[in-house]
C-alpha positions, 0 to 999 in steps of 0.5 A: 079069236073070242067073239063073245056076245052079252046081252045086258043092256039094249044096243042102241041105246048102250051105244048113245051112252057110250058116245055121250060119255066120250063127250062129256069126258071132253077127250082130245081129237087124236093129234097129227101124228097118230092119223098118219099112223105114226102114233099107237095110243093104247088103254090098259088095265091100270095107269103106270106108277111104278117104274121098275118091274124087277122092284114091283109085281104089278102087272102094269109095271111089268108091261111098262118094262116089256117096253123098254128092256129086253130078255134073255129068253121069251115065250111064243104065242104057243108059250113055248120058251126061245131065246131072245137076247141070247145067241146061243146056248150049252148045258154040260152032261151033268146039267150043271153048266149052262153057257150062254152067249149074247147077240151081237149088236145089243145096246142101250139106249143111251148107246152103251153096250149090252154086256154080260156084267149087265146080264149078271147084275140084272138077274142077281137082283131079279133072283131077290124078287122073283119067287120063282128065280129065287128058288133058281138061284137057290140051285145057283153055286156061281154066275160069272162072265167069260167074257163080255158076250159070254157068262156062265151059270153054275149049279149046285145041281139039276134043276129042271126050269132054268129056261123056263124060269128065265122065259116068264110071261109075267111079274116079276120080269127078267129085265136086264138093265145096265150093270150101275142100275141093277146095282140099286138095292132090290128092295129100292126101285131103280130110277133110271129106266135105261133099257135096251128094247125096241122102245124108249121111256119118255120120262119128260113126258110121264103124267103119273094118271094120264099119259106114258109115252115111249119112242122107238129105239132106232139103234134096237137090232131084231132078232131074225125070226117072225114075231110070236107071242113075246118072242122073235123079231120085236120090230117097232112099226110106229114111231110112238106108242101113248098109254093113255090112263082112262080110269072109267069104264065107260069112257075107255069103251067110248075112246075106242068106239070114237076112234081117241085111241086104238087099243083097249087092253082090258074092256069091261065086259058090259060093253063087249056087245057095244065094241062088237058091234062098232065096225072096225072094232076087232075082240080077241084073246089069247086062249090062255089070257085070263086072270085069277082073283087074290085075296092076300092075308097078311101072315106077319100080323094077328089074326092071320098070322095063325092058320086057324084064322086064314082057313076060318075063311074059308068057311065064309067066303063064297066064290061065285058072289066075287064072279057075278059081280064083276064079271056077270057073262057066265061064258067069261068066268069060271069057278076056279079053285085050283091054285094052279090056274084051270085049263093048264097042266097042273089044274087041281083042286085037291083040298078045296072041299070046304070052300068049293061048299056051297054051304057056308059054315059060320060057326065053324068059322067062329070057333076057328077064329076064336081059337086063332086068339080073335077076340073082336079086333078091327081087321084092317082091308085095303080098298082100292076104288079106282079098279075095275076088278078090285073095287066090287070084288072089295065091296063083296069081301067086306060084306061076306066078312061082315056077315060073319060078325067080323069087325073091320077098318075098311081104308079106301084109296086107290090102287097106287096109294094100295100098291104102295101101303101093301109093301108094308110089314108094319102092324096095321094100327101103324099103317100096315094092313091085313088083307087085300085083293088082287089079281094075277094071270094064270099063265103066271100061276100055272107053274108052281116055281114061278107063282108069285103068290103061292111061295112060302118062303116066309121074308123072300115070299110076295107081300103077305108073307107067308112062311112054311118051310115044308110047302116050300121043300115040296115046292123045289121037288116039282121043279126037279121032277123029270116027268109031266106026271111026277110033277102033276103028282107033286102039283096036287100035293102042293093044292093040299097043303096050299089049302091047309096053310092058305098062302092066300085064297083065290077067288075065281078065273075069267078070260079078258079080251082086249079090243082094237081098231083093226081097221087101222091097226095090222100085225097085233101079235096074240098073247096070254098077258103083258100085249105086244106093241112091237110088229103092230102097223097102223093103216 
């Protein structure tokens, strides 16, 4: 359990302006329902805009999927992969045939049953944008139904992941969804959210920027084991579960001190003490929770489609500036530049020299830039003000750009207008752009197959696109590795060659805590990203 303490503003008087926010912002007395613990009404780190977490990699989306479909395998709260839809499961000598069969008793909620064509469709589709299934399914010779609770995958040969790819923690999920659903092209998000979870989607009551509900799935058949992590029983203990969108930081805090809602996925760390001190109020997290800042360039368009251009930033950008912005306590935050995460297994930092430097280099920036064919252009950046993280590491970016003589079409919107624009390959003259923040967790980073962000793999890679044929070949090897130290071997090399061709540019890791009301919720189960609101009671 984190306890974390910081002092930055006087107690009292940080609580009396946390009590007058709640006020001003005229939040609503909790309804009926949620006193009698029938109603969990949660804040999380974003509002819910978009609905498919095969289709989009953000992080919120993901966690709205976790809602309402189900996996073939999770991970425990020791991140260790279990099955979850899966029944059992068998693996031919020669690794290349895996079986699998289906739990008995799966359905949708609208009654149908789960089948092993859903399961197939599903991950086809997944396996077109997840960086790590893709990769998967580059192994994959054939997957076909033995029958409607068996199917088989077939490989071309060994591959070392395949459970673990199927047990991700993190974007883009694994959902299975009806087989006429998973049909919808994977470039065009799936309208219908008809999962097969322990909770139900309520579009009629979705309020894009307020409110997303989800009821419980009466039919929804646990698995037997204990609930860890996001695997084993996934029991739904209250009967409706809110997420209510709060976009200020202060009045979130206040919703939880007054008691509007009951679970704070991401408090901001200046009220940490205030939450700390409020009785009732619990601050936990995971010791693998925690996020990674990205700095994604756009590898289609000048000037970062040419590398001297992507490594030129590294010469101005400087890591703790983004840090110290947004989150000041020194005990949160950590100068991370591994681009596997730091605290896991394959932390490295190899390559990192010259933007671990203090010392910024200017003119080599410069002559970096000039030798990309920069000659002035506006560098279009993608600001999203309405985010906690995004909006001051954004305002620090800019004026580490600026600083440099670099001239900039800096485009202010909010993070669903920039969600929505950075799927765009256009020129940024023709509504495209050229670079943008983001975050992701470390627990998605730490595996090289599985990271998003890092894959090269130039019109299947994440946003941004990046291509390098030879990065992505040594990309595979670590996932054939046999050993822990082969693959650590391989992870620095990947560092290297990330840090010479700049997929993208991490700029630091830092622990979130979440926060709730323990004096009426029991059960809150730990993980490392995407909460649990299943095996949680309310008092």
């Amino acid at each position: 359990m984190l306890k974390p303490r910081i002092a930055r503003m006087p107690l009292l008087a940080g609580v009396a302006a946390v009590l007058a926010a709640s006020a001003a912002a005229g939040l609503a007395p909790m309804p009926a329902a949620a006193q009698e613990g029938k109603t969990l009404r949660a804040t999380l780190h974003a509002d819910v805009r978009a609905l498919d977490p095969i289709w989009s990699t953000q992080v919120i989306t993901s966690m709205h999927g976790n809602m309402i479909f189900d996996r073939l395998f999770a991970t425990d709260e020791k991140l260790e992969p279990q099955p979850q839809m899966v029944e059992k499961w068998t693996v031919s000598e020669d690794k290349k045939t895996y079986v699998f069969t289906l739990r008995e008793g799966l359905k949708f909620h609208d009654g149908t049953p789960v089948t092993s064509r859903d399961v197939i469709q599903s991950m086809k589709r997944w396996g077109v944008r997840d960086a790590g299934a893709k990769i998967l399914f580059g192994y994959t010779d054939a997957l076909t139904p033995r029958d409607d609770r068996t199917f088989e995958w077939k490989l071309k040969e060994p591959f070392g992941l395949v459970i673990e790819t199927l047990a991700k923690n993190s974007s883009a999920l694994p959902a299975v969804m009806r087989e006429k659903d998973a049909m919808t092209d994977p470039f065009q998000p799936v309208q219908e959210m008809v999962g097969s979870g322990p909770f139900v989607f309520q579009r009629a009551e979705w309020v894009p920027g307020s409110k997303t509900v989800y009821t419980k799935f009466k039919d929804y058949v646990p698995r037997a084991e204990p609930a860890s992590g996001q695997a084993g029983g996934k029991v739904a203990k209250v009967d409706r579960v809110e997420f209510i969108t709060l976009s200020d930081p202060q009045t979130q805090q206040a919703a939880l001190v007054a008691g509007e809602i009951d679970f704070l996925e991401a408090p901001q760390v200046d009220f940490l003490p205030i939450l700390e001190a409020t009785p009732g109020i619990t601050i936990t997290a995971h010791p693998a929770a925690g996020a990674i800042g990205v700095i994604q360039l756009n590898h289609l368009h000048p000037p970062f489609d040419k590398v001297e251009a992507r490594q030129a930033m590294l010469h101005i950008l400087h890591m703790p500036d983004y840090l110290n912005t947004f989150v000041p306590d020194r005990k949160l935050q950590k100068l991370c530049y591994s681009y596997f995460g730091c605290g896991t297994p394959m932390e490295t930092d190899a390559g990192s020299d010259v933007y671990k430097s203090a010392k910024k280099d200017p003119k080599a920036a410069e002559a970096l830039f000039k030798a990309a064919g920069y000659n002035g252009e506006p560098i279009t950046i993608l600001h999203s003000t309405d985010h906690w993280m995004i909006n001051p590491a954004t305002l620090v970016l800019i004026q580490q750009m600026r600083r440099a003589g670099l001239k900039l079409d800096v485009q202010a919107m909010d993070w669903g207008a920039a969600s929505a624009r950075r799927a765009k390959k256009e020129p940024p003259a023709q509504g495209g752009w050229n670079i943008f923040i983001t975050g992701t967790t470390v627990l998605g980073s730490s595996n090289p197959i599985a990271n998003n962000w890092i894959g090269m793999g130039c019109e299947k890679a994440n946003f941004g696109w990046p291509c390098n044929a030879a990065f992505e070949d040594v990309r595979r090897s670590w996932g054939m590795a046999q050993t822990l130290a082969e693959r650590k071997a391989i992870a620095v090399d990947l560092s290297k060659r990330a840090y010479e061709q700049v997929p993208f540019i991490p700029f630091g890791q830092w622990v979130s805590p979440m926060a709730y009301r323990s004096d009426r919720l029991s059960g809150v189960l730990s993980n490392p990203s995407m909460p649990p609101m299943w095996n949680i009671e309310k008092k």
